[in-house]
GUFI-731507 format. One record per residue (C-alpha): residue number from 0; residue in three letters; x, y, z. Coordinates in nm, 2 decimals, always signed. Example, Ala and Ser with C-alpha at 12.3 -4.5 7.8 and 13.67 -1.06 7.14 Angstrom:
BEGIN
> 0, ALA, +1.23, -0.45, +0.78
> 1, SER, +1.37, -0.11, +0.71
// end
This chain:
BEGIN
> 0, UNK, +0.00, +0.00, +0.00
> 1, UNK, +0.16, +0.34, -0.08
> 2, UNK, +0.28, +0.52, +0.21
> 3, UNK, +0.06, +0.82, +0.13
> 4, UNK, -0.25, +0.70, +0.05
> 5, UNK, -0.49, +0.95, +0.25
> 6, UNK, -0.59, +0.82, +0.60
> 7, UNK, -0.97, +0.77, +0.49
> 8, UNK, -0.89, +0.56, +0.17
> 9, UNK, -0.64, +0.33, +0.41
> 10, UNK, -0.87, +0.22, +0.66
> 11, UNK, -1.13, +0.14, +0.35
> 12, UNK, -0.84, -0.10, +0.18
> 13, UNK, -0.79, -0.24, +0.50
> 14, UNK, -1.17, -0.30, +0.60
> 15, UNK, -1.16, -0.48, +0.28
> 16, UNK, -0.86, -0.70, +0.28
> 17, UNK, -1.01, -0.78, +0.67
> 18, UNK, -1.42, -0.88, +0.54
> 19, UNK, -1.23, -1.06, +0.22
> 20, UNK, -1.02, -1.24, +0.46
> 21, UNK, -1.33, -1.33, +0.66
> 22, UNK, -1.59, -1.44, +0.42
> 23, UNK, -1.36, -1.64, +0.23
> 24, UNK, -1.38, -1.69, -0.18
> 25, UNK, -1.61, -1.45, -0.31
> 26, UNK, -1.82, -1.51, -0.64
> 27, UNK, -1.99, -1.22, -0.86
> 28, UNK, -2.27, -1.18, -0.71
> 29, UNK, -2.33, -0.89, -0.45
> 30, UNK, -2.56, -0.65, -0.38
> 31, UNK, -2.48, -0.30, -0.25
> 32, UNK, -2.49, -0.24, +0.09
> 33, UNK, -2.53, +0.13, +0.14
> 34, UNK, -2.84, +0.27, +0.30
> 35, UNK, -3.13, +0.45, +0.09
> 36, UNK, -3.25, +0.79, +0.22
> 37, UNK, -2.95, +0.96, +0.12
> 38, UNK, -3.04, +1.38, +0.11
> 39, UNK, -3.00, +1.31, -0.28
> 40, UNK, -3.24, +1.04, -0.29
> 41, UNK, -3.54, +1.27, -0.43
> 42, UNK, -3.31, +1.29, -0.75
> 43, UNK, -3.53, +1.22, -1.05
> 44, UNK, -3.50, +0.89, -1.15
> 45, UNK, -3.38, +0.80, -0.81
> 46, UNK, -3.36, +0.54, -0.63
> 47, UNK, -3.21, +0.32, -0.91
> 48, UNK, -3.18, -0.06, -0.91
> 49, UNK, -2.96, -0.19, -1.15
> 50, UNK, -2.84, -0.56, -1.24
> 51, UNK, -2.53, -0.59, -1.40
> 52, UNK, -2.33, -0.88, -1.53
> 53, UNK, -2.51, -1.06, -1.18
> 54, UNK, -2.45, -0.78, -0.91
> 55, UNK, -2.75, -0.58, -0.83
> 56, UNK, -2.67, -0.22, -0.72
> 57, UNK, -2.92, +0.05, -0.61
> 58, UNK, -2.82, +0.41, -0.69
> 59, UNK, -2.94, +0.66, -0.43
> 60, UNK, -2.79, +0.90, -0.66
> 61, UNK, -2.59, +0.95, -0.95
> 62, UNK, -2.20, +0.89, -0.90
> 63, UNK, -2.00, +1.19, -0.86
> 64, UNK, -1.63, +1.03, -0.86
> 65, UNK, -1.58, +0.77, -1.12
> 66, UNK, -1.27, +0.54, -1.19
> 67, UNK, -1.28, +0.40, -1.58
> 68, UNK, -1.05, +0.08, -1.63
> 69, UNK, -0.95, +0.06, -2.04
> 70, UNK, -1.02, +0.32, -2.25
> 71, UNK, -1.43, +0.28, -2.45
> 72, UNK, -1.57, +0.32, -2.13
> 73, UNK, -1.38, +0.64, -2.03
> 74, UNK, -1.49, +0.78, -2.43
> 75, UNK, -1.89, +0.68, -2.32
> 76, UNK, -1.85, +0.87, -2.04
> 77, UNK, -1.68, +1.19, -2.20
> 78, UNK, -1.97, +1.15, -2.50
> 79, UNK, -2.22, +1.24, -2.24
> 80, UNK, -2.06, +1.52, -2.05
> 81, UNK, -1.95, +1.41, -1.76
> 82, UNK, -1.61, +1.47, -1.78
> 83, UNK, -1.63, +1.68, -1.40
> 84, UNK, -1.72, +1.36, -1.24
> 85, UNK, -1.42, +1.14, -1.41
> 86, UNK, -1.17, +1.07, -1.10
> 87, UNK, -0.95, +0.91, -1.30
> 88, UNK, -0.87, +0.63, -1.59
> 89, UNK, -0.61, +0.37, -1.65
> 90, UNK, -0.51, +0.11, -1.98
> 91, UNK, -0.56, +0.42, -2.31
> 92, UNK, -0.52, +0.15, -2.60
> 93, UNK, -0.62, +0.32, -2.91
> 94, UNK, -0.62, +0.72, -2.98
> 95, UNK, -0.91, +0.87, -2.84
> 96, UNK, -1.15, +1.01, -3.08
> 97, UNK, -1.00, +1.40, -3.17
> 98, UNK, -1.34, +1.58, -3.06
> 99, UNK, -1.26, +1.37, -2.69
> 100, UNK, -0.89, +1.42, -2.68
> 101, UNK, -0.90, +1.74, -2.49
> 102, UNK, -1.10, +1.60, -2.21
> 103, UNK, -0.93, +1.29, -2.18
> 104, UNK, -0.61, +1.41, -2.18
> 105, UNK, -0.73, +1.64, -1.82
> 106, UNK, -0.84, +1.30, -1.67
> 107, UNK, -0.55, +1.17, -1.40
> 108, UNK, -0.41, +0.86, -1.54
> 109, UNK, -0.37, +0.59, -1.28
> 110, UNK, -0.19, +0.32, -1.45
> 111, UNK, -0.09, +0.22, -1.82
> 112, UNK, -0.28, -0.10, -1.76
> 113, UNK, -0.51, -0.20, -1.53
> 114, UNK, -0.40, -0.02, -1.19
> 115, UNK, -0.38, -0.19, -0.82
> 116, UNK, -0.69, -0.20, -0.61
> 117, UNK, -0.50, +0.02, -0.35
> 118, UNK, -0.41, +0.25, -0.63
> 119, UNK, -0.79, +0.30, -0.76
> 120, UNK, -0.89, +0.36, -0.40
> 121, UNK, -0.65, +0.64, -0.38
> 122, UNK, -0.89, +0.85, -0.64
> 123, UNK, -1.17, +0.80, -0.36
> 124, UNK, -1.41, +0.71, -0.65
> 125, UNK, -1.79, +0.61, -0.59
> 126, UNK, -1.81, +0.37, -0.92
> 127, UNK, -1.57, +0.18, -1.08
> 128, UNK, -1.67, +0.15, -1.48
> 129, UNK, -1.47, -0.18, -1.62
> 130, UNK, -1.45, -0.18, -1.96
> 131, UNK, -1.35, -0.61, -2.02
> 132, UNK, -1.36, -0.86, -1.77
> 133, UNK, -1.00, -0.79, -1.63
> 134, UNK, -1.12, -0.51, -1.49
> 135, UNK, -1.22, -0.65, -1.17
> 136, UNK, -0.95, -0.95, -1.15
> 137, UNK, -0.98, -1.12, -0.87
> 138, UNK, -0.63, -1.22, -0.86
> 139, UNK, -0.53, -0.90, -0.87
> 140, UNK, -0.75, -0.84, -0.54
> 141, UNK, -0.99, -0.62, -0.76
> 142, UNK, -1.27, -0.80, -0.76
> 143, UNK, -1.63, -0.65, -0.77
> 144, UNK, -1.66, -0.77, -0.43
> 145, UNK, -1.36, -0.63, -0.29
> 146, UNK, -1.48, -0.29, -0.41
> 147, UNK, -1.84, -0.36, -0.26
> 148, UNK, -1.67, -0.42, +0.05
> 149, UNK, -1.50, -0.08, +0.06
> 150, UNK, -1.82, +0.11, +0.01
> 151, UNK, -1.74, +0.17, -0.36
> 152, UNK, -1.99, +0.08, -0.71
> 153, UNK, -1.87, -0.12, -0.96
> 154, UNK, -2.01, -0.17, -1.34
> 155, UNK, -1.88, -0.40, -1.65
> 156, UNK, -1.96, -0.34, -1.99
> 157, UNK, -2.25, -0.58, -2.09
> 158, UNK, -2.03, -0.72, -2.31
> 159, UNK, -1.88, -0.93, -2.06
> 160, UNK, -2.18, -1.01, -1.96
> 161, UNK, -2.35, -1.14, -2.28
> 162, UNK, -2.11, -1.49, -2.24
> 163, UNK, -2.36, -1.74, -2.44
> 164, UNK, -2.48, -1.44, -2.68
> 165, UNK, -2.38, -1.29, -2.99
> 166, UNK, -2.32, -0.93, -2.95
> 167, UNK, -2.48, -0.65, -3.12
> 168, UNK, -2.53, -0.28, -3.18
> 169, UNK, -2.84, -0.30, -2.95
> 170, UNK, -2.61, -0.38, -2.70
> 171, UNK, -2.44, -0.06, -2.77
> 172, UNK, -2.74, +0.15, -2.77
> 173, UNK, -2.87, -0.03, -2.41
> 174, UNK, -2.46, +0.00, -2.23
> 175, UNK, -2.51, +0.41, -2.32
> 176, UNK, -2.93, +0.40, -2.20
> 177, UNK, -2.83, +0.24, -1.90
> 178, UNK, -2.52, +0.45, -1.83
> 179, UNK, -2.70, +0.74, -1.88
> 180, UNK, -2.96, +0.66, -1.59
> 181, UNK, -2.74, +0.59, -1.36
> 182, UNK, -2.55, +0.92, -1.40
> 183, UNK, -2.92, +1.09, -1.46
> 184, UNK, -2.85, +1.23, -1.76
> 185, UNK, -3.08, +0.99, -1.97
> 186, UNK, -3.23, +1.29, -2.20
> 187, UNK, -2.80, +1.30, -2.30
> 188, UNK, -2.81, +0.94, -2.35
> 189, UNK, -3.08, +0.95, -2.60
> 190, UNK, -2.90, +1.19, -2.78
> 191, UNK, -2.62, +1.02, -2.82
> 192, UNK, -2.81, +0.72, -2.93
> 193, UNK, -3.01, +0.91, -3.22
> 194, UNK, -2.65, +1.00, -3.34
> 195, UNK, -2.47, +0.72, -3.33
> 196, UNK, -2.79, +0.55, -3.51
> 197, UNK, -2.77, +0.83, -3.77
> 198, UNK, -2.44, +0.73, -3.84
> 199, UNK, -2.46, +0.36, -3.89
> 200, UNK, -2.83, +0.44, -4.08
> 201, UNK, -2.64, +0.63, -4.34
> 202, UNK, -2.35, +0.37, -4.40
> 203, UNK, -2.56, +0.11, -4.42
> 204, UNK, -2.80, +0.31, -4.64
> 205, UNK, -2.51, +0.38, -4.89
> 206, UNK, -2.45, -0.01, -4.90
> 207, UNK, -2.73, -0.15, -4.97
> 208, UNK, -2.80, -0.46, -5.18
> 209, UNK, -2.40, -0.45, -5.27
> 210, UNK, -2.23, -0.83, -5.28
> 211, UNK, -2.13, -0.89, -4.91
> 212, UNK, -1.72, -0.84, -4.95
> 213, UNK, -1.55, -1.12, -4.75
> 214, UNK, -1.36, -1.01, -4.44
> 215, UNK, -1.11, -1.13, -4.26
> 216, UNK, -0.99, -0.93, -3.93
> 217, UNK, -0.63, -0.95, -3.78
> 218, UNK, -0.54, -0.90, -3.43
> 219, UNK, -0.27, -1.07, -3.42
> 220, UNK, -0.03, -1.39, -3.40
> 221, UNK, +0.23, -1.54, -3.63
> 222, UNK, +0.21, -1.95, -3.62
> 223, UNK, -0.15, -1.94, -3.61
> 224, UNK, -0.36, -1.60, -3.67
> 225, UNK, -0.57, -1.46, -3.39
> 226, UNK, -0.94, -1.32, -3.55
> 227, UNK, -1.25, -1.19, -3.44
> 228, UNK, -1.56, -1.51, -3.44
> 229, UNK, -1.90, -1.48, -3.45
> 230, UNK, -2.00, -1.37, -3.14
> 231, UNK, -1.86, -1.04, -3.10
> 232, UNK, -1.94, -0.75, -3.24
> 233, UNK, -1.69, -0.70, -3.46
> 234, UNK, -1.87, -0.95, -3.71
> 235, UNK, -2.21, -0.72, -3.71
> 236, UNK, -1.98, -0.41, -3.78
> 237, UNK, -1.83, -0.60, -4.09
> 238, UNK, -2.22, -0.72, -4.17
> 239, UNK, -2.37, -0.35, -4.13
> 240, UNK, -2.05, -0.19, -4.37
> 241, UNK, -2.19, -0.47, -4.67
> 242, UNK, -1.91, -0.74, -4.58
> 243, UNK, -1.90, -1.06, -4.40
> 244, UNK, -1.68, -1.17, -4.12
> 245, UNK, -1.49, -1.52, -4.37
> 246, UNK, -1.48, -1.66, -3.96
> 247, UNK, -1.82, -1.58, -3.88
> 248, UNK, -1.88, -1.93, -3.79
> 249, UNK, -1.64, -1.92, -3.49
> 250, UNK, -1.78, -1.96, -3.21
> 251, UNK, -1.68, -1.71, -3.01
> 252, UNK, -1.59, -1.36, -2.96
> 253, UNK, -1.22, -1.41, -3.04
> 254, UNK, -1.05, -1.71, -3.15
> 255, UNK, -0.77, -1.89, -3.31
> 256, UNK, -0.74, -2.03, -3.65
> 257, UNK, -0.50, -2.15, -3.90
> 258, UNK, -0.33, -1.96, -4.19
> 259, UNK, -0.45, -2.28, -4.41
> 260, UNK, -0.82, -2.17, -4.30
> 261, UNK, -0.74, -1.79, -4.37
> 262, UNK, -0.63, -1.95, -4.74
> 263, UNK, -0.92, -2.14, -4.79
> 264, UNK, -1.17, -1.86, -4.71
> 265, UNK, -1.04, -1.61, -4.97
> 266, UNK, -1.10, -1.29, -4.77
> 267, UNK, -1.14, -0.99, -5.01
> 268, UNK, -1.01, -0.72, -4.75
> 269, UNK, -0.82, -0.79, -4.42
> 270, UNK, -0.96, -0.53, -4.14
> 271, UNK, -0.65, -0.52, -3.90
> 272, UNK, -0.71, -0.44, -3.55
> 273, UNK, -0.44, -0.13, -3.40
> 274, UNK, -0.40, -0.11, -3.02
> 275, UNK, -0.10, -0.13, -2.80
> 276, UNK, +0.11, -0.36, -2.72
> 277, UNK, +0.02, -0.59, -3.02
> 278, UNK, +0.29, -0.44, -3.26
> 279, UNK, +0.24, -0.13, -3.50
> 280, UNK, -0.03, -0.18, -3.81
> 281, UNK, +0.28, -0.13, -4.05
> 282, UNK, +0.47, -0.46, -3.89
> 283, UNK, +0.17, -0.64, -3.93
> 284, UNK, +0.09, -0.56, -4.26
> 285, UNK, +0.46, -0.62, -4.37
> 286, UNK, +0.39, -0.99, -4.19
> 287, UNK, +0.10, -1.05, -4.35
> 288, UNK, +0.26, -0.97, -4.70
> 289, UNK, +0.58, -1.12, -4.65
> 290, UNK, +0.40, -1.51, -4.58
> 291, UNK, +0.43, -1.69, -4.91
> 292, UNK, +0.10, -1.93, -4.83
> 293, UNK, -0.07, -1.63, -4.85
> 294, UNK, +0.03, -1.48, -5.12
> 295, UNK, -0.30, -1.59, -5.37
> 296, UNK, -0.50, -1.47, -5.10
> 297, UNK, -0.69, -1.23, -5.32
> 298, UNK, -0.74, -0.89, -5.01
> 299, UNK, -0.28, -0.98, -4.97
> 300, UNK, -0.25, -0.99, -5.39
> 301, UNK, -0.49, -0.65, -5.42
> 302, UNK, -0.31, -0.50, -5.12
> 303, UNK, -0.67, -0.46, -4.98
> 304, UNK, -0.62, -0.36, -4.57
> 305, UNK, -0.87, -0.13, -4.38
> 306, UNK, -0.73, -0.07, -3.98
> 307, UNK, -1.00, -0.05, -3.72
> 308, UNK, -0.90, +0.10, -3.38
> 309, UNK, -0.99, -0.21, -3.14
> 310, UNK, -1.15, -0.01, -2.89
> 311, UNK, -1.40, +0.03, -3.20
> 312, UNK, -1.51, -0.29, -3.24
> 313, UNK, -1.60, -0.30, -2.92
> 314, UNK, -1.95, -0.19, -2.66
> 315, UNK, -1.90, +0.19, -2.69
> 316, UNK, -1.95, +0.48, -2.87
> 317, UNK, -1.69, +0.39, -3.14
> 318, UNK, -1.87, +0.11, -3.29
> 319, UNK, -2.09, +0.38, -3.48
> 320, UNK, -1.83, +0.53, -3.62
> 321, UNK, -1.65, +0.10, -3.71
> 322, UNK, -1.93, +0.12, -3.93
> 323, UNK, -1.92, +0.46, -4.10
> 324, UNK, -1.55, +0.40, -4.17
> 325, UNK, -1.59, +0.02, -4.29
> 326, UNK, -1.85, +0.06, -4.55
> 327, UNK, -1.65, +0.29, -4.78
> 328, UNK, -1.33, +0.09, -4.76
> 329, UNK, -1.57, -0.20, -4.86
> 330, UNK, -1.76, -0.01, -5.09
> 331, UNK, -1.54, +0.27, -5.23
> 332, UNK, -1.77, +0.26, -5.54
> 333, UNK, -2.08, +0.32, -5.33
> 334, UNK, -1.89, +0.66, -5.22
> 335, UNK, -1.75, +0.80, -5.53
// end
């Protein structure tokens, strides 16, 4: 624990290594243990119960210090205005959308990657906001119990709740409605949704009945390539922008597969997926180009490559946006 951590945030880590330490192994679920009647109860729209990837929180008002862990939840936030109640963010992985980049760049940065549960604490948030499941590691102590236990909210993007589900772009539009409630700003949140909806109308608008173009998307890996399956959303982006994902029928969000099933499946275009620490979109592409097995690939012979930010094919505001940039590098003669 850092020697300066402020006395009030000390005693709530060590309440909470004490009641971890008592009770044991804890699982997901929990419900929040604060009292209602709070002098901002009377709030509109408040009290609010909200379940959430199986923990059931009641809001006795909207969070006024919030921690984001990885970067799409931190942009949601900024989207709906609530940059004076952002107490901090850790793990940036992609560049932040330029009309953002101001207010993300004032947010204290806790940690490159996910930060220590001591060091979170030391922000003195009311709500953590995870944006994947590693968020709230339990071994890394930051489970979403070890949080409740310190008197502090958590929420995960529904994404890592939806674990037997395909997700979608209506999961999108329900993470920002039910963000929006609990930070009662849900007039914002529709807002943002009639947007973002406007957006992907219009790509998909300029699309329409073209020849799906087959897809395949890159994250990584060099003996065997790392892709995006069926059940994430990266597969309805590719489907709203008039392609389809060649490893669709994986079965699963992300998944590994062969470079003789990459062959086989004649992708058109190769979408690669840029965030840090997986190696600069350049090396990849020079990789990719530089296989022989792949050279009759028809998207490696046309040089066909389209770069996705990853944070964009995920639950968040950028997935809008996935779609409007997509379509015309699918399409470029829909756009001329």
């Amino acid at each position: 624990m850092p020697a300066r951590m402020p006395a009030r945030v000390a005693a709530l880590a060590l309440s909470a290594v004490l009641l971890a330490t008592g009770c044991g192994a804890s699982g997901e679920q929990a419900t929040d243990p604060k009292p209602s009647g709070t002098s901002a109860a009377s709030a509109a729209g408040f009290p609010l119960t909200v379940e959430n990837c199986g923990v059931t929180t009641t809001y006795d008002a909207p969070p006024e210090r919030v921690v984001t862990i990885h970067q799409h939840p931190a942009e949601l936030l900024l989207a709906l205005g609530l940059k004076d109640r952002m107490a901090g963010t850790a793990f940036p992985d992609s560049a932040v959308l330029p009309e953002l980049r101001a207010d993300f760049e004032a947010i204290p940065e806790l940690a490159e990657k996910e930060p220590s549960f001591e060091t979170v604490l030391e922000a003195e948030p009311d709500l953590v906001y995870g944006g994947y499941g590693s968020a709230f590691a339990d071994n890394e102590g930051r489970s979403r119990k070890a949080f409740t236990d310190a008197g502090i909210d958590t929420y995960l993007n529904r994404e890592y709740c939806a674990e037997n589900q395909s997700v979608t772009m209506k999961d999108t539009y329900d993470e920002i409605r039910t963000v929006g409630d609990i930070f009662g700003v849900p007039e914002r949140a529709d807002d943002l949704i009639a947007e973002l909806e406007g957006r992907v109308a219009k790509a998909t608008a300029a699309v329409r009945g073209a020849d799906p173009v087959p897809v395949f998307v890159y994250d990584s890996g060099d003996k065997s390539a790392f892709t995006a399956g069926g059940k994430g959303l990266g597969s309805e982006l590719i489907r709203l922008a008039g392609g389809e994902n060649v490893f669709a029928d994986l079965d699963e969000v992300f998944g590994d597969v062969s470079w003789e099933q990459v062959v086989e499946r004649r992708p058109e275009v190769i979408a690669i997926y840029d965030y840090a620490g997986a190696g600069s979109v350049e090396r990849k592409k020079e990789f990719l180009l530089a296989q022989p097995a792949l050279a009759d690939v028809p998207a490696i012979k046309n040089r066909r490559f389209t770069v996705l930010p990853l944070t964009a094919a995920l639950v968040g505001i950028r997935s809008a946006y996935a779609v409007e940039d997509l379509a015309p590098a699918l399409h470029p003669e829909r756009f001329e």
